[in-house]
C-alpha positions as MATLAB code, in Angstrom:
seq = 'XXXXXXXXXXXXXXXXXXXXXXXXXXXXXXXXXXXXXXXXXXXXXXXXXXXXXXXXXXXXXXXXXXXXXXXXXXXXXXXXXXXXXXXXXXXXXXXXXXXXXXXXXXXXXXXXXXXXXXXXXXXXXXXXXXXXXXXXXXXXXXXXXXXXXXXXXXXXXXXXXXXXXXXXXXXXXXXXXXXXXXXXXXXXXXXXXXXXXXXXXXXXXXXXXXXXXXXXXXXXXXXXXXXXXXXXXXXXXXXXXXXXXXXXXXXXXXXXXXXXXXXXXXXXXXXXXXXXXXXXXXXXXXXXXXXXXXXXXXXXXXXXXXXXXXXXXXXXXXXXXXXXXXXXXXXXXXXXXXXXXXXXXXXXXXXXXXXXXXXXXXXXXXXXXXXXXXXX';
ca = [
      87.419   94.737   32.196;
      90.385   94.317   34.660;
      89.821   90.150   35.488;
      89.980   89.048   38.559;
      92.446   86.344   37.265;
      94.263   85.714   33.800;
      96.571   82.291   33.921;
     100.217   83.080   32.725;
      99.736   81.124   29.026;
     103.040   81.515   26.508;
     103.551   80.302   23.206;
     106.229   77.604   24.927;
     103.436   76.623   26.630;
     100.956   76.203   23.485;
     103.781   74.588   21.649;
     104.381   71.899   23.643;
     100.897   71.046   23.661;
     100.764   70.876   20.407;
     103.507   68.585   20.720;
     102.127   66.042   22.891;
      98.903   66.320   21.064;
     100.827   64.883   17.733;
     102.962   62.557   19.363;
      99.473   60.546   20.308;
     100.486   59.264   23.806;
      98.211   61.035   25.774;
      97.650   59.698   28.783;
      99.759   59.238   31.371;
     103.621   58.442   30.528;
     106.695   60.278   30.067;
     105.601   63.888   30.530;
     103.596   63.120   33.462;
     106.798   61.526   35.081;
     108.959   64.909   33.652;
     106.469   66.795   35.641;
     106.742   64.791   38.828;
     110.279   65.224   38.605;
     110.051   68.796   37.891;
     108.073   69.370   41.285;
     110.345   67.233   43.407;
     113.150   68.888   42.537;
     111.598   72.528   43.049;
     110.314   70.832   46.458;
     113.104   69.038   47.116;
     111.273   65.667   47.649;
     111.500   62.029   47.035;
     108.022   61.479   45.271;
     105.750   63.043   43.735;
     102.154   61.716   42.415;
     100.452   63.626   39.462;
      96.785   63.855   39.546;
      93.934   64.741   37.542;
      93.290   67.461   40.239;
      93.753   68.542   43.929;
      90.821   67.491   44.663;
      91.384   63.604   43.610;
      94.321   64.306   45.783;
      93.103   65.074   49.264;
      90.684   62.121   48.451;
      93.424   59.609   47.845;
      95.916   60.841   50.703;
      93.087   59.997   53.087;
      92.215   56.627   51.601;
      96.458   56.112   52.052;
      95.595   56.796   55.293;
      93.048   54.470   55.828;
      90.482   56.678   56.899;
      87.060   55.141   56.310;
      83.417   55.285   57.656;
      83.259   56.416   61.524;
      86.421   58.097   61.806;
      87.278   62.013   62.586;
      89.613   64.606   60.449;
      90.050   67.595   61.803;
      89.775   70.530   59.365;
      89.707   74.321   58.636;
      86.361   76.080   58.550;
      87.322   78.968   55.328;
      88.026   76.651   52.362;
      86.833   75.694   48.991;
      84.073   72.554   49.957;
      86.430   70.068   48.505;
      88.564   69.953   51.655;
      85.671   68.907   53.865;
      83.719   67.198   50.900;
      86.264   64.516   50.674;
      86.057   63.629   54.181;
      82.742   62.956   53.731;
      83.153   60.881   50.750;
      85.553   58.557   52.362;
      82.757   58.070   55.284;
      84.240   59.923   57.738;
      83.136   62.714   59.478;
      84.541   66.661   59.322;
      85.479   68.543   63.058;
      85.763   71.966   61.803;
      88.288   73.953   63.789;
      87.814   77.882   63.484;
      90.516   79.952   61.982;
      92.489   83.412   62.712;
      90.088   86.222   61.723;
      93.490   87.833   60.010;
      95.404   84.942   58.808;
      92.555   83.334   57.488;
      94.111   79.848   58.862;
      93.283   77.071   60.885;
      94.060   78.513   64.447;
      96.218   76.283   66.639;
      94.888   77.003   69.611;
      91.452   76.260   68.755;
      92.868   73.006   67.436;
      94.911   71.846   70.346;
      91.630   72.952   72.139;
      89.057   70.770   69.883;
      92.064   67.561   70.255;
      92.135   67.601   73.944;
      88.477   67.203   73.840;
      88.763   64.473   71.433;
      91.311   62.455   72.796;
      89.843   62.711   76.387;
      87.561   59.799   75.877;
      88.880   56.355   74.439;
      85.579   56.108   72.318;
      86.601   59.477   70.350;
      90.437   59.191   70.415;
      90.585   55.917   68.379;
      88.524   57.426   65.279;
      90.706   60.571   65.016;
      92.634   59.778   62.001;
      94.114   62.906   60.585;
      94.032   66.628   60.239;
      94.131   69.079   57.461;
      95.306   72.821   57.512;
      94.540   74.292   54.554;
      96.991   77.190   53.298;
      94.274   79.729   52.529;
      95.217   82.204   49.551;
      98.704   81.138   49.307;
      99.703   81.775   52.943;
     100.612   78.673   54.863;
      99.182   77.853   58.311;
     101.127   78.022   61.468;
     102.785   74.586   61.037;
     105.012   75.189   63.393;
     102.283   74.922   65.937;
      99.880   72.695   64.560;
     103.312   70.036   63.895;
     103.786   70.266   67.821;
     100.290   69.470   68.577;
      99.606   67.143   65.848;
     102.946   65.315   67.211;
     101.884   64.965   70.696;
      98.442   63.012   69.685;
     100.446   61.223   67.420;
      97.951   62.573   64.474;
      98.680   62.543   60.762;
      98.808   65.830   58.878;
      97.466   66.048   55.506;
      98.446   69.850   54.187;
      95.902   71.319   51.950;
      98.490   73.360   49.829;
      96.395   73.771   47.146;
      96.982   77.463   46.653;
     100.446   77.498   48.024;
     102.974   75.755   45.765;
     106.248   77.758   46.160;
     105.295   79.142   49.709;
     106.813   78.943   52.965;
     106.728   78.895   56.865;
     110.297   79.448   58.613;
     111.810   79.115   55.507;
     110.489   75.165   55.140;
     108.454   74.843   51.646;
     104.258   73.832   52.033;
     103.937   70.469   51.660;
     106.627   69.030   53.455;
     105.572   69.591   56.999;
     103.056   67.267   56.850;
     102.804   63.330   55.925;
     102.237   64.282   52.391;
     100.981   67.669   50.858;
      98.396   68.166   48.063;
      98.744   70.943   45.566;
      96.354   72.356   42.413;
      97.447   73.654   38.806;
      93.810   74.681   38.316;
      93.878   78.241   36.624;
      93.446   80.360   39.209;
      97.234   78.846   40.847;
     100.264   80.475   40.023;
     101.050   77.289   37.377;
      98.275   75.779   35.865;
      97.787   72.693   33.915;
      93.931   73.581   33.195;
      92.781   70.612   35.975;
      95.201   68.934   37.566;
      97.015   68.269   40.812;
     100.103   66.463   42.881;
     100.624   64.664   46.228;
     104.172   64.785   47.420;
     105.691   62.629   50.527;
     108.610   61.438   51.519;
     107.160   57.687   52.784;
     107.756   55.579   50.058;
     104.739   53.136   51.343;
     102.487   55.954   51.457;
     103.819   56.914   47.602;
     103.566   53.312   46.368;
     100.270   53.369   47.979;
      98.986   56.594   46.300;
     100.396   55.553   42.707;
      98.445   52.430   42.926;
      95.248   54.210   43.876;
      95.304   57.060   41.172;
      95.719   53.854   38.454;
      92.464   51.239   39.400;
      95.010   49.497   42.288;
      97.474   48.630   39.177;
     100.683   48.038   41.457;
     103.628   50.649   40.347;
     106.248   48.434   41.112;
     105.537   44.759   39.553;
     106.943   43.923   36.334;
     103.301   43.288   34.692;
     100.590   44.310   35.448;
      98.751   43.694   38.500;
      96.139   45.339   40.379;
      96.220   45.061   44.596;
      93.316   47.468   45.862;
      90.574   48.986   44.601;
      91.336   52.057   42.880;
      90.652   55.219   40.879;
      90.798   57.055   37.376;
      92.728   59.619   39.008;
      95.697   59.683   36.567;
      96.988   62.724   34.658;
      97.051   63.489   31.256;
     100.328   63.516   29.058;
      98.875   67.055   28.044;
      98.258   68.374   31.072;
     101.489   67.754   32.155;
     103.431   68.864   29.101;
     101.743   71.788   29.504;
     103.155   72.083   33.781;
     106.739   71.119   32.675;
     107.113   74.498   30.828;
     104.871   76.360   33.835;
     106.983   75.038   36.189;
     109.947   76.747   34.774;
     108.077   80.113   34.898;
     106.801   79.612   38.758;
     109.665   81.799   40.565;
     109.342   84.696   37.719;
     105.644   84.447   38.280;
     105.421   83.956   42.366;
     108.060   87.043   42.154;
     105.260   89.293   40.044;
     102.754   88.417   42.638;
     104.369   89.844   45.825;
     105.370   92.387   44.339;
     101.982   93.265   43.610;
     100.130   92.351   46.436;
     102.857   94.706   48.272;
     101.514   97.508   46.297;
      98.119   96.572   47.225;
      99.220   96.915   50.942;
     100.924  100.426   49.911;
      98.211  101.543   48.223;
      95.457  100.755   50.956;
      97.594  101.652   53.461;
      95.510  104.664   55.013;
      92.361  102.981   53.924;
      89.466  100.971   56.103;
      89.620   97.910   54.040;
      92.165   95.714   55.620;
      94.618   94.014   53.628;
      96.547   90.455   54.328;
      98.221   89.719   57.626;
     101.659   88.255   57.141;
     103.123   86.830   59.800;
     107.340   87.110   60.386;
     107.896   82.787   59.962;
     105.569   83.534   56.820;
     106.659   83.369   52.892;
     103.436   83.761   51.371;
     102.889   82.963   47.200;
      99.517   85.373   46.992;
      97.198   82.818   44.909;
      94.761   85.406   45.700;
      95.218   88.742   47.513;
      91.880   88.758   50.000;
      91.033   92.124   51.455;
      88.556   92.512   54.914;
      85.744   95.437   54.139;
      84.757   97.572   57.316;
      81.955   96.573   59.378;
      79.537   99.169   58.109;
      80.289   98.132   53.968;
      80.512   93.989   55.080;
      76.317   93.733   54.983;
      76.204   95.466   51.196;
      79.448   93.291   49.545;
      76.788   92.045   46.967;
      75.844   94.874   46.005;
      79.545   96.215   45.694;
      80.822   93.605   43.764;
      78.067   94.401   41.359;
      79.016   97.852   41.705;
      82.479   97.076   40.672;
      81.681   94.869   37.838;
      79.585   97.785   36.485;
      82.839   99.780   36.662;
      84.852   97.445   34.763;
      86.848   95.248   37.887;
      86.035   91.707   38.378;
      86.141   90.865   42.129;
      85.191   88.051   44.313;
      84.310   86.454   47.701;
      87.268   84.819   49.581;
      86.445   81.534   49.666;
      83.430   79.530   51.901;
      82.189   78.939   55.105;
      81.755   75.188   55.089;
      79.680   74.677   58.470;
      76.976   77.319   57.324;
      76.760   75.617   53.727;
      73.462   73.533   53.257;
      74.649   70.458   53.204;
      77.360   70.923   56.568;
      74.388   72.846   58.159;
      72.065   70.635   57.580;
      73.222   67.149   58.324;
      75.624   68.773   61.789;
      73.092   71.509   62.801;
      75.888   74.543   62.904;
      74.598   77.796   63.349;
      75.787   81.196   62.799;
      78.009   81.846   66.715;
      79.585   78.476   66.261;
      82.440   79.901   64.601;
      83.057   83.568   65.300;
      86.231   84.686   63.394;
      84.762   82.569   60.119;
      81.486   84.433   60.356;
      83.447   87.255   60.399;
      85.272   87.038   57.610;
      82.955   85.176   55.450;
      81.018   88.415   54.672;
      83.562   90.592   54.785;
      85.999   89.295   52.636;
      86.531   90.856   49.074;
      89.120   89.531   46.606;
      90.982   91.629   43.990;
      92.345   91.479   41.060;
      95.871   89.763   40.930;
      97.630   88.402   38.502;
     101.250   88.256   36.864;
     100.684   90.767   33.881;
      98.144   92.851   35.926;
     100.243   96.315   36.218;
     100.449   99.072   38.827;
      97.974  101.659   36.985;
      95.452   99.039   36.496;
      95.902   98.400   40.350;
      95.522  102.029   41.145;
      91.918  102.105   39.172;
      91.113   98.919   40.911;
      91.457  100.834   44.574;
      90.141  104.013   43.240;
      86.852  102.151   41.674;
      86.763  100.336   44.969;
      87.171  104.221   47.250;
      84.205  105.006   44.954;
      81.694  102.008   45.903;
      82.398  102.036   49.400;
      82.154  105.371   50.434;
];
């Protein structure tokens, strides 16, 4: 079976485990803060907060943000649900803005579009709190764009870079466009640390904030211990991180092995109907996942050729979701199928292959040639 995804594990990587699991300090401590420091200065940031995942946080860069019950954050359609679900969970309420049917992305124009309507009414424009662009599949969004508009509202940006560690738009790392950028080590990521995740920012109220809400409130800064807000068991293990310190040393040689293959993809499907990634020129993209489009007439069967493929020995996927047409979004908002055009689109069209660091060019050539076979 060629997998769809196989994390880049060493023996470095299963020794220092080991390690940390013998030393018996195993929650957050010194390797956590080796990790942080390790991502800042890849980044080339001030601070960096290790979480338990990237999930925990998006959740806590909102509550930094003070976004509570009643309030608006504008947000991508195509994501994994925990973009939007954490919206939710602070109280606040999801505007899903409609993305590029090739980039995948939040499209700027449909945001600028959705924020004029917003912020034309006083009633509206004071519960906009914040908007997230969400890096889909390792490419990052047009920030260039969505920085202008977010600017001229005077609108936070949270960036959803949880499958984009390492990439870039005009030559300006993910993360750092926005107020503070969230990141994942789950498995599928270039790096993984099993769970985990990290915020990074360069306001040190924001970070003191964040530290304090990852640990129950316990303030980072006084000499004993005090607690100032509510918080969260959001910290990260002393194993997990261990584990990302020697990742993190492996990310370039690992990012490297993924364009290359996803440009080997493009070669090889080059005179075929499935279409393959749109890069744009400002775009550096890291390929967490390399998501293909299948033709019209093969989109209403992708089921069936995913089964097909499985059958045939290669492990494929969906892209990702369409959050307004899930149960819950659908149900409690009323979106239909129309509402968002380019994410209906891709939604059922979109097939993801095989990619991963040790996955080699003839096992990409029977991945294309099993796929020739289905389709047809």
């Amino acid at each position: 079976m060629i997998r769809l995804t196989i994390p880049s594990i060493e023996e470095d990587d299963l020794q220092v485990t080991r390690e940390t699991l013998a030393s018996g300090f195993l929650v957050q401590g010194p390797r956590v803060a080796e990790f942080e420091k390790s991502i800042a200065s890849y980044i080339g940031v001030r601070h960096v907060i290790a979480v338990s995942n990237c999930t925990a946080a998006l959740h806590l860069s909102l509550l930094a943000l003070d976004v509570r019950a009643g309030d608006l954050v504008l947000v991508t359609t195509y994501s994994w649900p925990a973009t939007a679900n954490v919206i939710e969970l602070c109280g606040a309420q999801p505007i899903f803005v409609d993305v590029e049917p090739d980039t995948f992305n939040m499209n700027p124009e449909l945001l600028a579009e959705t924020l004029d309507r917003l912020m034309a009414t006083a009633e509206t424009a004071r519960r906009v709190k914040a908007i997230i662009p969400v890096h889909t599949f390792g490419q990052m969004a047009d920030m260039t764009a969505i920085m202008e508009i977010a600017n001229q509202h005077g609108i936070p940006v949270i960036e959803d870079a949880a499958c984009a560690l390492g990439a870039k738009w005009e030559g300006r790392q993910a993360g750092t466009w926005g107020v503070v950028g969230c990141f994942s080590f789950h498995p599928r990521k270039a790096i993984t640390t099993g769970e985990g995740g990290a915020i990074i920012t360069t306001n040190d109220q924001l970070a003191r904030k964040l530290r304090a809400l990852r640990n129950h409130g316990q303030d980072p800064e006084a000499t004993s211990p005090d607690f100032i807000m509510p918080g969260f068991n959001y910290r990260m293990t002393e194993i997990q991180a261990a584990f990302g310190v020697t990742q993190m040393k492996k990310l370039d040689r690992i990012i490297s092995a993924r364009r290359q293959l996803a440009h080997q993809y493009d070669s090889l499907l080059e005179n075929d109907p499935v279409l393959v990634p749109v890069v744009p020129a400002a775009s550096w993209p890291v390929y967490q996942s390399y998501v293909t489009l299948l033709p019209e007439d093969v989109s209403p069967r992708r089921a069936e050729v995913i089964h097909q493929l499985k059958e045939r020995g290669i492990e494929t996927n969906i892209g990702t979701w369409h959050m307004p047409l899930t149960t819950y979004f659908r149900t409690r908002y009323g979106y239909r199928a129309g509402d968002f055009p380019s994410t209906d689109k891709v939604f059922v069209s979109s097939l993801t292959l095989p990619l991963y660091e040790k996955l080699n060019y003839e096992e990409q050539c029977t991945v294309i040639d099993r796929l020739r076979e289905v389709i047809k």
